[in-house]
ROPA-509800 format. One line per field, with one value per residue: residue in one letter; z, x, y of N, C-alpha, C in turn; residue number from 1. Coordinates in nm, 2 decimals, m for minus. Example, Ala and Ser with C-alpha at 12.3 -4.5 7.8 and 13.67 -1.06 7.14 Angstrom:
code: (A;S);
nc3: (0.78;0.71);
nc1: (1.32;1.28);
nc2: (m0.57;m0.22);
cac3: (0.78;0.71);
cac1: (1.23;1.37);
cac2: (m0.45;m0.11);
cc3: (0.78;0.79);
cc1: (1.32;1.29);
cc2: (m0.33;0.00);
pos: (1;2);
//
This chain:
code: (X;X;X;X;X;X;X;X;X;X;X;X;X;X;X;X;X;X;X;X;X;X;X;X;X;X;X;X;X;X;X;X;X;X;X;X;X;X;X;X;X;X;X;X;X;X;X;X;X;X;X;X;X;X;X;X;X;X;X;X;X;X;X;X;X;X;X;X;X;X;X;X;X;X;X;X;X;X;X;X;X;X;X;X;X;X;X;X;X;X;X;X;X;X;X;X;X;X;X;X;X;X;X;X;X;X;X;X;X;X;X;X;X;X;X;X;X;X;X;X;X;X;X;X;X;X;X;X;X;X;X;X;X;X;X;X;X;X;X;X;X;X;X;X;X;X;X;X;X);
nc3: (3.35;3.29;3.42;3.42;3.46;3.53;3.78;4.01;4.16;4.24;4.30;4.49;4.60;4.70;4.92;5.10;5.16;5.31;5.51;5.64;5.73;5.88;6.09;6.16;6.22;6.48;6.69;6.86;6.82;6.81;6.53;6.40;6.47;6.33;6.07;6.07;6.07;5.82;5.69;5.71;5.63;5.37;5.29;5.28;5.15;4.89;4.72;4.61;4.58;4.75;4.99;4.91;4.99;5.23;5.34;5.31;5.43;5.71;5.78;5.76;5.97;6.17;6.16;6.22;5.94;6.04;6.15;5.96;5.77;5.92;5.96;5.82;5.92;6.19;6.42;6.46;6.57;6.81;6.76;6.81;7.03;7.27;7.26;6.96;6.86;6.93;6.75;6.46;6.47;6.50;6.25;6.05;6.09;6.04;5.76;5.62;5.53;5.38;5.22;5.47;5.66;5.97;6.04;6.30;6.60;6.93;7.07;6.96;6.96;7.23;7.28;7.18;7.26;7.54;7.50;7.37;7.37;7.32;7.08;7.02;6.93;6.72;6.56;6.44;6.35;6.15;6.01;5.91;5.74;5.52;5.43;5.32;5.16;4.93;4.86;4.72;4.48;4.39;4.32;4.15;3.94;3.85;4.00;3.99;4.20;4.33;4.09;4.06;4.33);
nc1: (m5.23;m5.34;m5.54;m5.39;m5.59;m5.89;m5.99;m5.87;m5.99;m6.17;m6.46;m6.39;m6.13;m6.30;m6.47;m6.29;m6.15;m6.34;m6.35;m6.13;m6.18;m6.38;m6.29;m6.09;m6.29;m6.37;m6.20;m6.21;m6.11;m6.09;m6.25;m6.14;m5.87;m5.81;m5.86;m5.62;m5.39;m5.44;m5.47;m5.19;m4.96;m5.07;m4.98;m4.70;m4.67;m4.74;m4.95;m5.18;m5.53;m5.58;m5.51;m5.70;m5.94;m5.92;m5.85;m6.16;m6.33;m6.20;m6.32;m6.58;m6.60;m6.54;m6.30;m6.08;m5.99;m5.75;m5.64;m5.61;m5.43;m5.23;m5.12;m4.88;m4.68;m4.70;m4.53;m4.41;m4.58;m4.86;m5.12;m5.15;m5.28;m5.07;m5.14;m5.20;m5.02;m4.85;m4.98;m4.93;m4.66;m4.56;m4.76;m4.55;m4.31;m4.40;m4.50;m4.27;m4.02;m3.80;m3.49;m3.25;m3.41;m3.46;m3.76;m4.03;m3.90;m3.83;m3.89;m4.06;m4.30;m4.33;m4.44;m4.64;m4.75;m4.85;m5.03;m5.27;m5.42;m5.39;m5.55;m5.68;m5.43;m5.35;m5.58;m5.50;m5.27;m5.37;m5.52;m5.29;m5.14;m5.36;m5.37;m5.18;m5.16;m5.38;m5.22;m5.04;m5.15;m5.27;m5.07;m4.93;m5.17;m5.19;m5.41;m5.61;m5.69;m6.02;m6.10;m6.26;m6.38);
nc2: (m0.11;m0.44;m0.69;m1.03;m1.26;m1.37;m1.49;m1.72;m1.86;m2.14;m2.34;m2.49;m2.30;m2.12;m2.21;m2.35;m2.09;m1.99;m2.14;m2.11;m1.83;m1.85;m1.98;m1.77;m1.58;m1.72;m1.66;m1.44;m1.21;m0.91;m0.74;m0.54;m0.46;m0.73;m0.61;m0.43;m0.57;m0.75;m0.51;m0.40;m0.59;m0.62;m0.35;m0.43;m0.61;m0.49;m0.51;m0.38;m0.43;m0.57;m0.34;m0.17;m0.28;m0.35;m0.11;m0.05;m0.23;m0.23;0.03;m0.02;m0.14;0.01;0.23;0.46;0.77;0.86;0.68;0.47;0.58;0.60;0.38;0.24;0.39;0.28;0.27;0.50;0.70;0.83;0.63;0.40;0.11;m0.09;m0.36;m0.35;m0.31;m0.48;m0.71;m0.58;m0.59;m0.87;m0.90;m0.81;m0.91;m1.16;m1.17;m1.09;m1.25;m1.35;m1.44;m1.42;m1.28;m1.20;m1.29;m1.45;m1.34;m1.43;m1.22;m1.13;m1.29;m1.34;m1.04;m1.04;m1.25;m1.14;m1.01;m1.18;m1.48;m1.82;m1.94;m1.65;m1.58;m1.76;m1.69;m1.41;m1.55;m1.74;m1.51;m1.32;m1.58;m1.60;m1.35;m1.27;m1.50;m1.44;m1.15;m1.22;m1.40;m1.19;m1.04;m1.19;m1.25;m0.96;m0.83;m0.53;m0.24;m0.23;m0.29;m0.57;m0.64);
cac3: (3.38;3.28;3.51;3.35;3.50;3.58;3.92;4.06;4.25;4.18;4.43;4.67;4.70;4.80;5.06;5.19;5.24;5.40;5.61;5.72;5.74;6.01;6.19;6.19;6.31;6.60;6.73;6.94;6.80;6.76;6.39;6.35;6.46;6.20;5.96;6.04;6.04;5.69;5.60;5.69;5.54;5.22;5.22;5.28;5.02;4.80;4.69;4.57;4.60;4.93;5.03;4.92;5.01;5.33;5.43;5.28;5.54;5.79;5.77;5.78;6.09;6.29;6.19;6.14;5.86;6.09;6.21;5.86;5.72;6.00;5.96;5.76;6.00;6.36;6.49;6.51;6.56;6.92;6.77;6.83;7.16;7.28;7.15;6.82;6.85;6.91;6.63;6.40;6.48;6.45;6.11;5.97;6.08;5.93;5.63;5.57;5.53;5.28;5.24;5.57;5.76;6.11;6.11;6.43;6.67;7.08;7.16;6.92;7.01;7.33;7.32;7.10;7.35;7.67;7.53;7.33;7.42;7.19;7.02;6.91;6.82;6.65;6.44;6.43;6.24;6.05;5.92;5.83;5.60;5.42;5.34;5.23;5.02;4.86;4.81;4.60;4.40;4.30;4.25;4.02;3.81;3.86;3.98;4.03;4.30;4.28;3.95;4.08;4.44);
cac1: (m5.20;m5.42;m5.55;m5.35;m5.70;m6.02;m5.97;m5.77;m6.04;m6.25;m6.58;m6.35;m6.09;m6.35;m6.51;m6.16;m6.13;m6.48;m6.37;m6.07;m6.20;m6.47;m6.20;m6.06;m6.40;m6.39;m6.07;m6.20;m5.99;m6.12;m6.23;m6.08;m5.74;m5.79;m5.84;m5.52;m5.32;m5.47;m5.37;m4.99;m4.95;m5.09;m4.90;m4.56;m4.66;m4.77;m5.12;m5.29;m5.67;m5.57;m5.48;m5.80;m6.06;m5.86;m5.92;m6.28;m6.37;m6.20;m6.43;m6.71;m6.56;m6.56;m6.17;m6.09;m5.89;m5.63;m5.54;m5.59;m5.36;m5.07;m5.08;m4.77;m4.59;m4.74;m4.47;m4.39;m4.77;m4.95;m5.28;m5.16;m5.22;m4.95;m5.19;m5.22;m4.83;m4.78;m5.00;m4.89;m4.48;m4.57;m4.77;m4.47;m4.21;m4.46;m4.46;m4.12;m3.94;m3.71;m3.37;m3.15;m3.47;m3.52;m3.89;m4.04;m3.81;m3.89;m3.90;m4.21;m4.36;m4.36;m4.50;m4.80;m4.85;m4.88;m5.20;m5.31;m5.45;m5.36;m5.71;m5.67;m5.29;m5.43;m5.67;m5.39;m5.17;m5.41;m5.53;m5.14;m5.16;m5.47;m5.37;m5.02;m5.20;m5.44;m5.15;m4.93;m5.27;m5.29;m4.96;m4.93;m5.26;m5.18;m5.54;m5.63;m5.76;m6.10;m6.19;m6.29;m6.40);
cac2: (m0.25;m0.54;m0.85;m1.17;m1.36;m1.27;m1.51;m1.85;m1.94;m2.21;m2.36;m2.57;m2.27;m2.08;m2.34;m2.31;m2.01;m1.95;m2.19;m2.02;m1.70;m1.85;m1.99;m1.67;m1.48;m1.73;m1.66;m1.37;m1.10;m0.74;m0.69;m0.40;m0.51;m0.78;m0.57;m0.34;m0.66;m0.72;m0.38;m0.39;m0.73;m0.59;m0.25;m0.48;m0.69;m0.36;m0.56;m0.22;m0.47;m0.57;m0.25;m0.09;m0.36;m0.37;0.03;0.01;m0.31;m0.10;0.15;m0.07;m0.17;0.21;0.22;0.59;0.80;0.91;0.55;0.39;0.68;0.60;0.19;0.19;0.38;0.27;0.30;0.65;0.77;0.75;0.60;0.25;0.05;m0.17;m0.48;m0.32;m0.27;m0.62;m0.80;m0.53;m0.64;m0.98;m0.94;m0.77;m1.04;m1.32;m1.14;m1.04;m1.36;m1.32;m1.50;m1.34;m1.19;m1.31;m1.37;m1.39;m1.36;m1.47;m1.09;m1.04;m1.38;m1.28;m0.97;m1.05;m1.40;m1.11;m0.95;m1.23;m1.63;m1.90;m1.93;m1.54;m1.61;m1.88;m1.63;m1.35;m1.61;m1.74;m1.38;m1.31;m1.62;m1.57;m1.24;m1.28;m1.61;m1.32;m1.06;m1.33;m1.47;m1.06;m1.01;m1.26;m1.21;m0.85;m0.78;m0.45;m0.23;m0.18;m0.36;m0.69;m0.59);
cc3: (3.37;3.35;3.39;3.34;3.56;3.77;3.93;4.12;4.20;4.30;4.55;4.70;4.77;4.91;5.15;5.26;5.31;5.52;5.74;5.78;5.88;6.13;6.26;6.29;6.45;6.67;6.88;6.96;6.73;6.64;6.33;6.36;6.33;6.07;5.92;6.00;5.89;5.59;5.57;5.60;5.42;5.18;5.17;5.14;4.85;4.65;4.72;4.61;4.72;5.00;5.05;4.97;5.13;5.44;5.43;5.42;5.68;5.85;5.83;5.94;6.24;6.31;6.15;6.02;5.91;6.15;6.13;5.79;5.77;6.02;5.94;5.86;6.17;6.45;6.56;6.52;6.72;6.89;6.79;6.97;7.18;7.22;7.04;6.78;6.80;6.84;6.49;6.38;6.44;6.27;6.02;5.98;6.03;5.79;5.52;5.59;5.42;5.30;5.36;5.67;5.90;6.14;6.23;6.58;6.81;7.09;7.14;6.91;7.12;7.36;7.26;7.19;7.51;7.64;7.41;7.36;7.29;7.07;6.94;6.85;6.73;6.51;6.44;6.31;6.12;5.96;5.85;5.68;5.52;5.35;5.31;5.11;4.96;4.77;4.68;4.50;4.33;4.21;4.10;3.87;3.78;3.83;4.08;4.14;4.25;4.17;3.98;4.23;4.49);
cc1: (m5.33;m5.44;m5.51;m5.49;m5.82;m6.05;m5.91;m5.85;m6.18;m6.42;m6.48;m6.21;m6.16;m6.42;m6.40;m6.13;m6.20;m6.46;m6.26;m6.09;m6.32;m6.37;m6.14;m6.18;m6.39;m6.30;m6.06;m6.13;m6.06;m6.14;m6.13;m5.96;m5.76;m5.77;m5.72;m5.38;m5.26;m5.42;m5.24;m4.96;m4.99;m5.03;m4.76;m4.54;m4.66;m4.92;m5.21;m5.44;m5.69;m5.58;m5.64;m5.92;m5.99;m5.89;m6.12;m6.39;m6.34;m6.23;m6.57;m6.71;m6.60;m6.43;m6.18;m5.99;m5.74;m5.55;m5.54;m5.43;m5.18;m5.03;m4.92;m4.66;m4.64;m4.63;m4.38;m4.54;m4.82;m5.08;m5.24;m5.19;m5.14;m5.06;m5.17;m5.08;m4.79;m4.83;m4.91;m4.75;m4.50;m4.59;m4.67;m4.32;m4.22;m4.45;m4.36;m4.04;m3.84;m3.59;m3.27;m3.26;m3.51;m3.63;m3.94;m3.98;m3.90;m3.95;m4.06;m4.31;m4.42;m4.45;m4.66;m4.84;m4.84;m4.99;m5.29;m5.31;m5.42;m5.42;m5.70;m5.53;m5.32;m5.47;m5.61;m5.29;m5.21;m5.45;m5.38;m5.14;m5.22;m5.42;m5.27;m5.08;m5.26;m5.35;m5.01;m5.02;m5.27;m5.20;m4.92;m5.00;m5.29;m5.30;m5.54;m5.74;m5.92;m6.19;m6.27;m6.41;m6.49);
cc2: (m0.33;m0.66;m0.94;m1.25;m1.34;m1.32;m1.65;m1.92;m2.07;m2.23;m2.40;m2.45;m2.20;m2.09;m2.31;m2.20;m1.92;m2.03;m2.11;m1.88;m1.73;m1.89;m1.85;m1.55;m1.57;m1.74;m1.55;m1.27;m0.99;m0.76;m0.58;m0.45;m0.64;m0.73;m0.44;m0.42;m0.69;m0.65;m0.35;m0.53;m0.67;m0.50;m0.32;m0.53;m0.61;m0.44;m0.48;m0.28;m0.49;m0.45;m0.18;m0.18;m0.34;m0.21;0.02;m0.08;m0.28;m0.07;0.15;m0.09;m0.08;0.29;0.35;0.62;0.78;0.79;0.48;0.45;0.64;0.44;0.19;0.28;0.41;0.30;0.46;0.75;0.70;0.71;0.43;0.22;m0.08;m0.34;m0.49;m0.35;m0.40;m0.72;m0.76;m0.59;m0.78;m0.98;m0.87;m0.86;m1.17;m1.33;m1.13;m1.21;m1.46;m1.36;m1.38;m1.27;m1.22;m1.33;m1.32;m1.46;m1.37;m1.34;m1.06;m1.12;m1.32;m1.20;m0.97;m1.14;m1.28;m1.11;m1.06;m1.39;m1.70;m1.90;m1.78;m1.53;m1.67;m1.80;m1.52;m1.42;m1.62;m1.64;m1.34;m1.41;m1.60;m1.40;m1.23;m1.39;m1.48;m1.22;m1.16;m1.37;m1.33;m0.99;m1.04;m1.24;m1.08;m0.77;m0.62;m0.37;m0.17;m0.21;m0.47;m0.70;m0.54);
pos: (1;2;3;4;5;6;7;8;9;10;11;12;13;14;15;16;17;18;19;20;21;22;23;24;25;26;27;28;29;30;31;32;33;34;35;36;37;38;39;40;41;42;43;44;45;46;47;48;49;50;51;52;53;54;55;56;57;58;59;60;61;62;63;64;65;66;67;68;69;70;71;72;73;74;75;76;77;78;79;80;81;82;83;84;85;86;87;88;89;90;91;92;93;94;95;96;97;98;99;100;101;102;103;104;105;106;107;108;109;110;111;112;113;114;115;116;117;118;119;120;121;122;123;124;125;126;127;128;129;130;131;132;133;134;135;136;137;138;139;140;141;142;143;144;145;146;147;148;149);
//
């Protein structure tokens, strides 16, 4: 498979999305949980660059094999904690929103607004968007993992 584009981005989106991305650093939300967030949102979306820029930052992080390995199914695995639980559920009901899907329902509002303040919901959300925007910009120019990165 071939990249359609070598990239979409010009100077001002990437101003934009340095800006967002600081927003996001001051949000007060664990790196690492950002970047597991990141990761389910990119497997859902199946954004191979995401995916792999997504373990390799990770990494950088202090994230291990054995908890990168079990992202996609946290939920039958005890390496999550119930925080992790409840961004994770979120970034998979933000993501998923597909004609018929309920989104994010009160239940998983809820449980993400016990162990998180506005300000890190705030930078929880916005990490979901940015990286669903990313995995649709890849999709599209069907950039690969690894090449570009």
């Amino acid at each position: 498979m071939e990249a359609r584009m070598k990239s979409v981005a010009n100077s001002d989106v990437i101003t934009a999305v340095q800006h967002l991305q600081k927003a996001i650093d001051a949000g007060g939300v664990d790196p690492r949980l950002l970047e597991l967030v990141h990761l389910r949102a990119s497997q859902i979306n199946g954004c191979s660059p995401c995916v792999f820029a997504g373990v390799q930052s990770a990494k950088k992080h202090g994230e291990t094999d054995e908890r990168l390995h079990s992202v996609v199914t946290w939920r039958e695995t005890p390496f999550f904690t119930e925080e992790e639980r409840a961004a994770l559920a979120l970034t998979e009901a933000a993501t998923r929103i597909q004609d018929g899907a309920p989104g994010v329902t009160d239940e998983i509002w809820d449980a993400a607004a016990t162990h998180f303040d506005e300000k890190q919901m705030s930078a929880i959300i916005l990490n979901i968007a940015i990286t669903n925007f990313f995995n649709r910009i890849n999709h599209t120019i069907r950039e690969q993992a690894g090449k570009a990165w």
